[in-house]
C-alpha positions in Angstrom: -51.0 36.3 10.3 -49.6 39.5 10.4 -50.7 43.1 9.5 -50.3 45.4 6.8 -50.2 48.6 7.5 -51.9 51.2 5.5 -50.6 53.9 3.4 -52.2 57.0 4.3 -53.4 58.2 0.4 -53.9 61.4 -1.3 -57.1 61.2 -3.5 -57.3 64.0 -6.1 -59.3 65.1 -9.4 -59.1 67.0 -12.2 -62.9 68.4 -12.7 -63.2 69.1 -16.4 -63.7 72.8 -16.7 -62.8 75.8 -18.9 -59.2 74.9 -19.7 -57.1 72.0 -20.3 -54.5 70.4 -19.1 -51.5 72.5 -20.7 -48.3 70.6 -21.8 -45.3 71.2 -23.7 -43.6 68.3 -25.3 -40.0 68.0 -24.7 -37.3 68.1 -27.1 -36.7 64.4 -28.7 -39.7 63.0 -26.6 -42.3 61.3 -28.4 -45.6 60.2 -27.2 -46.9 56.5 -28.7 -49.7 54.2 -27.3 -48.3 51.4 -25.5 -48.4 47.8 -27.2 -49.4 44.5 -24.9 -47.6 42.4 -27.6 -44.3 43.7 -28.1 -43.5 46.6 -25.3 -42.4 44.0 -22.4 -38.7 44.9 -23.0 -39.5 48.4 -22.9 -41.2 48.3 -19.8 -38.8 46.7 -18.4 -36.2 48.8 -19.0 -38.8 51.5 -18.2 -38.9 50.1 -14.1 -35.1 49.2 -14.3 -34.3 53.3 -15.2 -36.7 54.3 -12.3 -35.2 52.4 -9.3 -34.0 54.3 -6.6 -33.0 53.7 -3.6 -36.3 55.7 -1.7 -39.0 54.4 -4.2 -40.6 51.3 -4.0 -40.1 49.4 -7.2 -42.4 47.4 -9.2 -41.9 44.2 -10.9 -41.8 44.0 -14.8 -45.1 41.6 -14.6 -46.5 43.3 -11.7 -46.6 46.3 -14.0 -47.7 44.4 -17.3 -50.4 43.0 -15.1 -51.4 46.8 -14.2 -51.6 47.5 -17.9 -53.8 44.7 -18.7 -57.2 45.6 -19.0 -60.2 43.0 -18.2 -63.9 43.0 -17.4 -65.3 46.2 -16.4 -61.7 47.8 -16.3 -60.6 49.2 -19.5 -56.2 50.2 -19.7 -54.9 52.9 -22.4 -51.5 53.4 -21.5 -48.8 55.6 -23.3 -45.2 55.4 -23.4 -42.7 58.5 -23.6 -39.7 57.6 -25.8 -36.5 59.3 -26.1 -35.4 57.7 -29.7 -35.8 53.9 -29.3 -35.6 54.9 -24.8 -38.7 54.5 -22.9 -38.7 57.5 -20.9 -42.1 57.3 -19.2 -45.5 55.2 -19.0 -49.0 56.9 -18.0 -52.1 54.0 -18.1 -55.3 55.4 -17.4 -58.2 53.3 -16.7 -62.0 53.7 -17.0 -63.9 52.0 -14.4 -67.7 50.9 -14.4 -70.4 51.0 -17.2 -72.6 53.7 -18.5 -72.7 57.3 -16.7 -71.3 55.5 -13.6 -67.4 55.3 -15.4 -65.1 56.3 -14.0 -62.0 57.3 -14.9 -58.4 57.8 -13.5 -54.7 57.4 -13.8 -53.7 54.4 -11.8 -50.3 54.8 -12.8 -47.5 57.4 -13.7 -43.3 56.4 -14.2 -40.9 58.4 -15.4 -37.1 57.6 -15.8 -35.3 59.5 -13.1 -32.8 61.2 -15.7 -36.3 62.3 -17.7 -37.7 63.9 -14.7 -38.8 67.8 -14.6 -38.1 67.6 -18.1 -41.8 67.5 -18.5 -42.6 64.2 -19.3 -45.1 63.6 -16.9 -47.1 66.4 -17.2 -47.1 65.3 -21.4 -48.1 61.9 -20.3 -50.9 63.4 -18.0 -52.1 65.8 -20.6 -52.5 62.7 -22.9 -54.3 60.6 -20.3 -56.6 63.3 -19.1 -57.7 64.9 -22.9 -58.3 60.8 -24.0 -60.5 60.7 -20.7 -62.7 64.3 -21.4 -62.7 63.1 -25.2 -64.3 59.9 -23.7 -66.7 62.4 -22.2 -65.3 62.3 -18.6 -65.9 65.2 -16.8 -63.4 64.1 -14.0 -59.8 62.5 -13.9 -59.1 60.8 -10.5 -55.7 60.3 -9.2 -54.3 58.7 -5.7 -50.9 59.0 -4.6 -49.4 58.1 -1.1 -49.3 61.5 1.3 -45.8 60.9 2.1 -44.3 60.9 -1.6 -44.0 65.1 -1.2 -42.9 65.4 -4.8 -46.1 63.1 -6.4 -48.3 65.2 -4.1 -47.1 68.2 -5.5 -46.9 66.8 -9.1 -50.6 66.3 -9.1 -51.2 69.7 -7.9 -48.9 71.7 -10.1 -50.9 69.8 -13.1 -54.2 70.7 -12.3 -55.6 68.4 -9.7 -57.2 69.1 -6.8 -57.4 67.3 -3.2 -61.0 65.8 -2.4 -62.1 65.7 1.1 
């Protein structure tokens, strides 16, 4: 059997605090909560306007699997739509019971053509003010160390490395 190697990874919060995450939503983008029973086609369409040819792609079920939530692992996702386009998907995901949830993005895609458009930092704000509403007081996030632009994403938003 062989070996997998692993990614060296990035783990960063947002720590709830005096301000909010601050986003501006862009021209003809509109935010709606993503829908298990009919958005399939749209998150497909989603991954198939992401692939390049220096990310790693994810399948259309790998990624409806990622949005499903089950025991103990609860999945609000939102969808960024550019008329009837999916533009970009946040899910963020609370974790645990009681005062031991936690809660994080596990997952951030934005069409290449909708990127530094602000998109993601809309999708973010609405992940991380749905988390501090839930009474979060911290938003985690993990991204590889070598995606440079994801690394600096995360910080430019409002998160902060932990050690």
């Amino acid at each position: 059997m062989g070996c997998v190697p692993i990614m060296p990874v990035d783990r960063l919060v947002f720590r709830a605090g005096t301000q909010r995450l601050a986003a501006v939503q862009p021209p003809g983008v509109r935010l709606r909560q993503y829908r298990p029973s009919s958005d399939g086609a749209a998150i497909a369409a989603l991954l198939e306007a992401c692939r390049t040819s220096t990310e790693p792609t994810l399948t259309t079920d790998g990624m409806l699997g990622e949005l499903t939530s089950r025991p103990g692992r609860l999945v609000t996702a939102w969808l960024a739509m550019n008329g009837e386009t999916p533009v970009g998907l946040v899910a963020a995901v609370t974790a645990g019971l009681g005062p031991e949830r936690r809660h994080s993005i596990a997952w951030l895609v934005v069409a290449e053509r909708a990127r530094r458009q602000g998109v993601g930092r809309v999708l973010t704000a609405a992940a991380v003010d749905a988390a501090l509403a839930a009474g979060a007081r911290e938003v985690w996030v993990e991204t590889r160390t070598d995606w440079t632009p994801a690394v600096a994403f995360w910080a430019a938003v409002g998160f902060r490395p932990v050690a």
